[in-house]
N, C-alpha and C positions, 0 to 999 in steps of 0.2 A: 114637333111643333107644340108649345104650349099654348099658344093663341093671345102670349101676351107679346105687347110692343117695347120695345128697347131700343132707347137711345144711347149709342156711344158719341162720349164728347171727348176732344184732344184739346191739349190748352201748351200754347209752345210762348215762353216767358221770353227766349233769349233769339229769336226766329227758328226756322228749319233745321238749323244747326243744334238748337239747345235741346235739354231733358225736355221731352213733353212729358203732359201728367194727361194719364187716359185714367175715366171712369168709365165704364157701364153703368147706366137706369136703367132701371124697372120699375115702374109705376103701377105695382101688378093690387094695392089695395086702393078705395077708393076715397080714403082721406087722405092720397099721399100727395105732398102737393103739385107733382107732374099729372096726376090723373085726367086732369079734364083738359089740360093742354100738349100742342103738339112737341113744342122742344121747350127745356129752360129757358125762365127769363134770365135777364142780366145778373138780376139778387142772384138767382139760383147758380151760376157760374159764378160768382160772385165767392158763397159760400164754400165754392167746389173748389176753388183758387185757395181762400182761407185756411181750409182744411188741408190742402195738399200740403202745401208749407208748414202747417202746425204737423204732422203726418213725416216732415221730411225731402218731400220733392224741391230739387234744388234745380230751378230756372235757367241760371248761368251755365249749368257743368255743360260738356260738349256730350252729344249725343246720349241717346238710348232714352228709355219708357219706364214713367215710376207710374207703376197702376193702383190707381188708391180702391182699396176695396170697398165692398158696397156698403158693409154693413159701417165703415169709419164717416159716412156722410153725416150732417147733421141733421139729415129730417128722414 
């Protein structure tokens, strides 16, 4: 246990059926901007969508998990 908190977000574009895009957080310094709150706001998924798609993650396809890694976020 490293005693820091993590949040996994899943983001499904085309429903239950389509590619979701999984990130893990870690909010583990204290200027990140997850640090002082419990989960992403809207902006913050917002970006994490952005990213996935500039990254690759494709919405429509049918099935499976494109895991955008952590260090490809942009904050």
């Amino acid at each position: 246990m490293s005693g820091r908190r993590e949040v996994r977000l899943r983001v499904w574009g085309a429903g239950k059926t389509g590619e979701a895009l999984q990130v893990d957080l870690h909010p583990a310094e204290p200027e990140h901007p997850l640090a002082d709150n419990a989960y992403p706001d809207v902006a913050d998924v917002r970006a994490i969508i952005d990213e996935g798609l500039t990254q690759g993650w494709q919405p429509d396809a049918r099935g499976g998990t494109f895991t955008l890694p952590r260090h490809a976020l942009p904050y």
